[in-house]
C-alpha positions as CSV (number, residue, x, y, z in Angstrom):
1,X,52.9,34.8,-50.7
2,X,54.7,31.6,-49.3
3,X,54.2,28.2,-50.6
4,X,54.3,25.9,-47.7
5,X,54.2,21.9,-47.7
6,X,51.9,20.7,-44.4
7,X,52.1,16.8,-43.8
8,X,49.9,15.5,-41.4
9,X,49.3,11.7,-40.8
10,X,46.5,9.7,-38.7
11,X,43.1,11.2,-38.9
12,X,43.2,13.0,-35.5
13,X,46.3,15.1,-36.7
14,X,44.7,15.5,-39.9
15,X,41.2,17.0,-39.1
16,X,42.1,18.2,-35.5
17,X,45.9,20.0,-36.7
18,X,45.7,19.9,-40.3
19,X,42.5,21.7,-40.8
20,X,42.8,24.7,-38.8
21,X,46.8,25.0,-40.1
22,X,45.2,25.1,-43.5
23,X,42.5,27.5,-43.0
24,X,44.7,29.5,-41.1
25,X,47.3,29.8,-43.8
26,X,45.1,29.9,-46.9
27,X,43.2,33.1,-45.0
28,X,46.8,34.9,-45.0
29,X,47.2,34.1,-48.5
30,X,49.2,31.4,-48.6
31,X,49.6,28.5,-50.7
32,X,49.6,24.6,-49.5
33,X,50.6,21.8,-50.6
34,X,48.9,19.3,-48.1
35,X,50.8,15.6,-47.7
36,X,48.6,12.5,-46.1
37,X,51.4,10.5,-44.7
38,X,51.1,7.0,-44.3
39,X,50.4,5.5,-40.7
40,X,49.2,2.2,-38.8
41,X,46.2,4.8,-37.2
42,X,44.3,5.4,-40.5
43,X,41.1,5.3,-40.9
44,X,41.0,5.3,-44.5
45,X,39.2,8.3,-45.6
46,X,41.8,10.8,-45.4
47,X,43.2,11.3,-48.6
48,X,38.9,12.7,-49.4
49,X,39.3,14.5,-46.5
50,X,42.5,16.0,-47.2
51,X,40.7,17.4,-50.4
52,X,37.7,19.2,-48.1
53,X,40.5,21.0,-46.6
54,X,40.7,23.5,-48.9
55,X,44.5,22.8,-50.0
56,X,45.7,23.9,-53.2
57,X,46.9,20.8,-53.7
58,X,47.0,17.2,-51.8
59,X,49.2,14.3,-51.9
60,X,47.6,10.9,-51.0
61,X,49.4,8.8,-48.2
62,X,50.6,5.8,-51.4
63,X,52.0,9.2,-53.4
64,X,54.7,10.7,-51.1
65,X,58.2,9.4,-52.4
66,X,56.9,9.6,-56.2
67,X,56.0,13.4,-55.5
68,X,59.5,13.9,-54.2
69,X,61.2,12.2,-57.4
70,X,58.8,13.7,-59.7
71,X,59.9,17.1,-61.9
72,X,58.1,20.4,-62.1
73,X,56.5,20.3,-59.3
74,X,56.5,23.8,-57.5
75,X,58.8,24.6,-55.1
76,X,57.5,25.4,-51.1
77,X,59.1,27.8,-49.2
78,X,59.0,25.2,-46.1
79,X,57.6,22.2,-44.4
80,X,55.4,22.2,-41.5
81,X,55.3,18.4,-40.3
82,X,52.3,17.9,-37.8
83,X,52.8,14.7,-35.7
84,X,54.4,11.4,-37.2
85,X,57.9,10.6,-38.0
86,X,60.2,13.4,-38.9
87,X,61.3,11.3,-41.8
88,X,59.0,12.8,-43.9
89,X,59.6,16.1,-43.1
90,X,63.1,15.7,-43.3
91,X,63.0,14.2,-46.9
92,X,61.2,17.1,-48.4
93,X,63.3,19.6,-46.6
94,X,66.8,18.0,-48.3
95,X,64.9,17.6,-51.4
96,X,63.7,21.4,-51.9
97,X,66.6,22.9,-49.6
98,X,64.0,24.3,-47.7
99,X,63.7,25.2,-43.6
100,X,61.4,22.3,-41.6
101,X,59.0,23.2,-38.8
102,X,57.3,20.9,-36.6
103,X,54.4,21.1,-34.4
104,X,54.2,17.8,-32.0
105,X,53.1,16.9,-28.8
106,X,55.8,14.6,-27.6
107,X,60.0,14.6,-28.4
108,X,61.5,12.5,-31.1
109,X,64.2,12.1,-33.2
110,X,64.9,14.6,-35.3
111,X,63.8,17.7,-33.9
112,X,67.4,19.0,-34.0
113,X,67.2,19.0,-37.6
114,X,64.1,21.5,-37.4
115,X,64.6,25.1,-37.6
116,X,61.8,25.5,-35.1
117,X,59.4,23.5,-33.3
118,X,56.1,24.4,-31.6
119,X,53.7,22.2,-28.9
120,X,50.5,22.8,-27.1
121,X,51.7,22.9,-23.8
122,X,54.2,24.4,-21.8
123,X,54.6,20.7,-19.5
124,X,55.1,19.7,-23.4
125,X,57.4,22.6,-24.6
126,X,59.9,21.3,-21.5
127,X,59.8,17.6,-21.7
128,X,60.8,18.1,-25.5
129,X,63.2,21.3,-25.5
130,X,66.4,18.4,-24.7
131,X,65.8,16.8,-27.9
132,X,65.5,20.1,-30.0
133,X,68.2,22.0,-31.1
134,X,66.0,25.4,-29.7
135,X,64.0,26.0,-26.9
136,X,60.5,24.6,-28.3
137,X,57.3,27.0,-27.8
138,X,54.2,26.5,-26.8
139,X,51.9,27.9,-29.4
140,X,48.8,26.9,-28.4
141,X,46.7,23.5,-29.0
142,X,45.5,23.2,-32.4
143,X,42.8,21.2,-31.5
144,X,41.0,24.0,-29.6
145,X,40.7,25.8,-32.8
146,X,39.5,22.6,-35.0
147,X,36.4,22.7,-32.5
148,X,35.4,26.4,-33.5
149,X,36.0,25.8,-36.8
150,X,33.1,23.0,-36.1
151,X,29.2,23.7,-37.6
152,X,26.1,21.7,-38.0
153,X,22.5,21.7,-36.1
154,X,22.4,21.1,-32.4
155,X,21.4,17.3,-32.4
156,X,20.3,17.7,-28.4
157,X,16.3,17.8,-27.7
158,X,14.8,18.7,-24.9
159,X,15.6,17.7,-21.3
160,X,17.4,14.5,-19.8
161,X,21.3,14.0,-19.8
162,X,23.1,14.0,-22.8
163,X,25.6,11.4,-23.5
164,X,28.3,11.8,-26.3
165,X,29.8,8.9,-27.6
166,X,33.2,8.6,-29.5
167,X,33.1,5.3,-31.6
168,X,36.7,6.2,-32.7
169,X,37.4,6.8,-36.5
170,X,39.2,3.9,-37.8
171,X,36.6,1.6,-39.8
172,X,37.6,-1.7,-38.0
173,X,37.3,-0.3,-34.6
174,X,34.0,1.1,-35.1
175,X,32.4,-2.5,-36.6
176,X,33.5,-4.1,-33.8
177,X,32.3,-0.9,-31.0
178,X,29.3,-0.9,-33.1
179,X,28.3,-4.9,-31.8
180,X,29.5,-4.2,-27.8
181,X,27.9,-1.1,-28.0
182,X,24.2,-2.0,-28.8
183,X,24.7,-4.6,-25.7
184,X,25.7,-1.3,-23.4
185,X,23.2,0.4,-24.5
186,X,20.4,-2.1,-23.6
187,X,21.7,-2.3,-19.7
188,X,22.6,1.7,-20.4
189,X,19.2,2.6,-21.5
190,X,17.4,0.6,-18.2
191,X,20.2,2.4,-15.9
192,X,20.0,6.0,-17.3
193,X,16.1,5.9,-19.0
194,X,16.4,9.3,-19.7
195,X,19.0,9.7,-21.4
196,X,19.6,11.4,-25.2
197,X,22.5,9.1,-26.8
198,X,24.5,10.3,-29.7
199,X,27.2,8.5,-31.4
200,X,29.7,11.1,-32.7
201,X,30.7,9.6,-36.3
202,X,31.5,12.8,-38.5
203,X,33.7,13.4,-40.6
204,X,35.3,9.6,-40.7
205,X,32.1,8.1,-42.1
206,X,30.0,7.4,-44.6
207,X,26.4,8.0,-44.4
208,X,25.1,4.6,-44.1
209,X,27.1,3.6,-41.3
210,X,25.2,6.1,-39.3
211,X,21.7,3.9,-40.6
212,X,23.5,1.0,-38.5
213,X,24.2,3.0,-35.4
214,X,20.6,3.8,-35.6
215,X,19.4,0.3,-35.9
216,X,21.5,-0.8,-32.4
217,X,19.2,2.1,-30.6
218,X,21.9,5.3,-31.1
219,X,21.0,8.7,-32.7
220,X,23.7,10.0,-34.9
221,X,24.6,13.8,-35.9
222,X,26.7,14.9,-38.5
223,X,27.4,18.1,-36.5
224,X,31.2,19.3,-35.9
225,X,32.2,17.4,-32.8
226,X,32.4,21.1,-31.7
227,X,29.1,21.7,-32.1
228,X,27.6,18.5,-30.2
229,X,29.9,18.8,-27.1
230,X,28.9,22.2,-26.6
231,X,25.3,20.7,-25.3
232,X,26.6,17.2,-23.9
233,X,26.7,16.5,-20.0
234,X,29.2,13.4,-20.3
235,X,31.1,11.0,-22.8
236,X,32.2,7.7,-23.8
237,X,35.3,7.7,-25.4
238,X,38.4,5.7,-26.5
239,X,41.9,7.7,-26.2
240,X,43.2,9.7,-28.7
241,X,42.4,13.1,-30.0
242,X,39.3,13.2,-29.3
243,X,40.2,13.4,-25.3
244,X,41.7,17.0,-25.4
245,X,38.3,17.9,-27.7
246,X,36.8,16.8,-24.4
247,X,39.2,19.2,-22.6
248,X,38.2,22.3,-24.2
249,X,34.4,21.6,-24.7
250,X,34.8,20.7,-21.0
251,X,32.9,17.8,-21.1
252,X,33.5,14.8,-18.5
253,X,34.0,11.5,-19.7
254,X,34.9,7.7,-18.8
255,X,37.5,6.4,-21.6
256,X,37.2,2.7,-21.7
257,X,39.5,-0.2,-23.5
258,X,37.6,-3.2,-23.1
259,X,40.6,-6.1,-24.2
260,X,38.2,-7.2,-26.8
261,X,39.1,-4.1,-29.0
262,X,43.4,-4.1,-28.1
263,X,43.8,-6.8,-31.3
264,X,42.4,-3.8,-33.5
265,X,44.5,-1.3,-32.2
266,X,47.5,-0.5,-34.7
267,X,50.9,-2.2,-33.4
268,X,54.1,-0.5,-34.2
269,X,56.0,-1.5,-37.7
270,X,58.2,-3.9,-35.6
271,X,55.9,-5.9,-33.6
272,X,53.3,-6.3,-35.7
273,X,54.7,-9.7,-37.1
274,X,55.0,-11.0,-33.6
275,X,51.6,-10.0,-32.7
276,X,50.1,-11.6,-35.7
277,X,51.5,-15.0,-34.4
278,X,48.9,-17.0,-34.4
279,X,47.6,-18.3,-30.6
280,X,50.1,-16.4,-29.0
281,X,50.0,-12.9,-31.0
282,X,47.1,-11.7,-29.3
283,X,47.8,-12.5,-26.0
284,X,51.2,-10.9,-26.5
285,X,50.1,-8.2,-27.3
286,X,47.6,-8.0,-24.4
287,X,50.5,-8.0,-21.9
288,X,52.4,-5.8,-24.0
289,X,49.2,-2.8,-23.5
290,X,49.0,-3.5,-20.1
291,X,52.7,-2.5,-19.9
292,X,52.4,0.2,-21.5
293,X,49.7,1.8,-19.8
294,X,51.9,1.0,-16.7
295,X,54.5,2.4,-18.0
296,X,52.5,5.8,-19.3
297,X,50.6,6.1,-16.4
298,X,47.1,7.1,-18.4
299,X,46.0,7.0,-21.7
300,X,44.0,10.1,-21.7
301,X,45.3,13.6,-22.5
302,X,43.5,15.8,-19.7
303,X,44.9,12.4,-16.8
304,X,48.3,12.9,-18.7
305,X,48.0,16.9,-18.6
306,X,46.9,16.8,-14.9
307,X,48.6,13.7,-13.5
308,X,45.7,12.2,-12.0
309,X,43.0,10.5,-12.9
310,X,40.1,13.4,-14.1
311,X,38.7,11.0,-16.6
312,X,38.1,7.4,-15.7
313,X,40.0,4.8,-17.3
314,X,38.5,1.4,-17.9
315,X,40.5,-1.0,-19.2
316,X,40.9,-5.0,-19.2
317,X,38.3,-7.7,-19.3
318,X,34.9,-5.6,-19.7
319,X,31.9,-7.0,-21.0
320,X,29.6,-4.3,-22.4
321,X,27.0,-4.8,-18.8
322,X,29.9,-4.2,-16.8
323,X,30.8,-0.9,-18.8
324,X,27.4,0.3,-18.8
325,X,27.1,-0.1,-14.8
326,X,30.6,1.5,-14.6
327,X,29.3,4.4,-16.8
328,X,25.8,4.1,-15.4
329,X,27.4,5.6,-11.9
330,X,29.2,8.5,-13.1
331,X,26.5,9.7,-15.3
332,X,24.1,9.5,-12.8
333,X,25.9,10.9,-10.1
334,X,25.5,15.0,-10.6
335,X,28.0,15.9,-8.4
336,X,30.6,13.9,-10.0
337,X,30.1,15.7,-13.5
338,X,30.0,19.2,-11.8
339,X,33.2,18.1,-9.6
340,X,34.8,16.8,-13.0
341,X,33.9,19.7,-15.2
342,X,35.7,22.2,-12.5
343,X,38.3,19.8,-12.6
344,X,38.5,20.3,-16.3
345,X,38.7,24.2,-15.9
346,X,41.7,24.2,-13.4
347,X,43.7,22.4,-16.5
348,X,46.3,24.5,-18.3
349,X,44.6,24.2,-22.2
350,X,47.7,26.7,-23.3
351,X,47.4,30.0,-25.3
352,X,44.3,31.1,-27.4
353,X,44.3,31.3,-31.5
354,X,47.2,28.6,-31.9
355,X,46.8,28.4,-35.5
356,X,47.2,32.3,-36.0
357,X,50.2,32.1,-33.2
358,X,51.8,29.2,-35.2
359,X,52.0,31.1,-38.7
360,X,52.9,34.1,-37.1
361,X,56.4,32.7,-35.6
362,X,56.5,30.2,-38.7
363,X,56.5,33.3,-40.9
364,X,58.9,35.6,-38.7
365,X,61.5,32.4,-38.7
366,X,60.9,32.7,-42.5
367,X,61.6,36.4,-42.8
């Protein structure tokens, strides 16, 4: 039996990597020591759902440099960094003398330290193999396995078109999505009458946050994401994660970031001074996303995946009428969501059983 350290940051990597890495390991009989690292995209409730993972033990994001200076704490056999800065990683590896794997969807610095490193995608597995001291392998998308891992009742009844919506899973971003989105869903509801609408807010919740979402006219379900997009006909999302969950449910969706919510997304370490200048901070920063989604090209995985635009992107100065008009004429229009979900199909979502795959060549590098 290996011991092996997993340290996952941000709640997408977390639930959508970390959990099926976990399950997958435990199952073989492995030990883990799971590490919440600390990041800008928290949402706060990691660290509790760290513990629902089923690790043998788990380090809080506040805890990680006192766990490496404290004594007697059992030794892994390796790390396995999912996502965030190799730092981490790297500091555990020197400090135990021990190989480090990571599992990431985009290059950075570091991976030449990493005695193997693993993606989703092949399109991934190229644009990072000059940055790695190896060829890096596509394993699979973990993600994809995080939704069968999903359970809960079917929240769907009846007929009418069911709408999904992602209110994303950082407290601070859902208060404020939870205000715009009760004025969408008054034009909404007198666009698309009969429409089901079900706010996705599991596992980043607490129960009576979903009470509020009910007030403002939404149903909520504490069903697995998995288990919700398996019935749903379109969504409303913001990027992240939750996009390539969209993937492989092959749901279509319209991601929308309305300016209003760009001063609650995370800035990096550096910037964040400047963009908490008062007056001019949040205009900077304003400019500064517009650039970058220049720059990027699209914020969504399956656009990013596909290079083109398979999911609508609607960003810049949206009122909540405007979005629901905007979303209003996709959802309505059948052939667009049949045209979209066979758009869907025709993206490469990588090899099957990526948590199985990723242990496998984690434990033959070991060997």
């Amino acid at each position: 039996m290996e011991r092996i350290a997993i340290l996952a940051n941000g709640p997408g990597e977390l639930w959508g990597w970390g959990r099926p890495v976990t399950r997958e390991m435990k199952s073989a009989g492995h030990a883990v020591d799971l590490y919440v690292l600390p990041c800008q995209f928290a949402s706060g409730s990691e660290a509790k759902i760290g513990l629902r993972l089923g690790a043998d033990r788990v380090v809080p994001p506040g805890d990680f440099w006192k766990s490496l200076a404290a004594s007697g704490a059992e030794k892994p056999d390796a790390v396995l960094q999912l996502g965030g800065d190799l730092l981490y990683g790297r500091a555990l590896s020197a400090r135990f003398k021990i190989p480090l794997f990571s599992y990431s969807y985009g290059a950075k610095k570091g991976l030449r330290t990493c005695r193997a490193v693993f993606t989703a995608f092949e399109s991934m597995a190229r644009s990072m193999s000059p940055m790695a001291s190896d060829s890096v392998e596509a394993v699979g998308d973990l993600v994809a396995d995080a939704l069968r891992l999903d359970e809960g009742e079917v929240p769907w009844i009846g007929n009418g078109l069911k709408v999904a919506v992602f209110p994303g899973s950082r407290p601070a971003i859902r208060r404020k999505a939870l205000a715009f989105m009760a004025d969408f869903l008054v034009v909404a509801r007198k666009l698309l009458p009969e429409a089901q609408w079900f706010v996705l807010l599991f596992p980043f919740c607490e129960p009576e946050e979903a009470v509020l979402w009910e007030k403002a006219g939404f149903k909520s379900s504490m069903a697995g994401t998995g288990v919700v997009l398996a019935g749903a006909d379109i969504a409303l999302t913001q990027p992240g994660t939750n996009t390539l969950e969209l993937l492989h449910a092959g749901v279509p969706s319209v991601v929308a970031v309305p300016d209003a919510f760009i001063a609650d997304i995370p800035a990096p370490t550096l910037l964040a001074p400047l963009f908490g200048l008062p007056g001019i901070g949040p205009a900077l920063k304003r400019k500064a996303f517009r650039r970058y989604i220049g720059k990027r090209g699209y914020l969504s995985w399956p656009n990013r995946l596909s290079n083109c635009e398979v999911f609508p992107e609607v960003t810049g100065m949206v009122a909540p009428e405007a979005l629901a008009e905007r979303f209003a004429s996709y959802a309505g229009d059948r052939e667009w969501i049949e045209g979209t979900r066979k758009a869907l199909g025709l993206i490469d979502r990588g090899p099957q059983n990526a948590a199985t795959r990723l242990r496998e060549r984690i434990m033959e590098k070991l060997a």
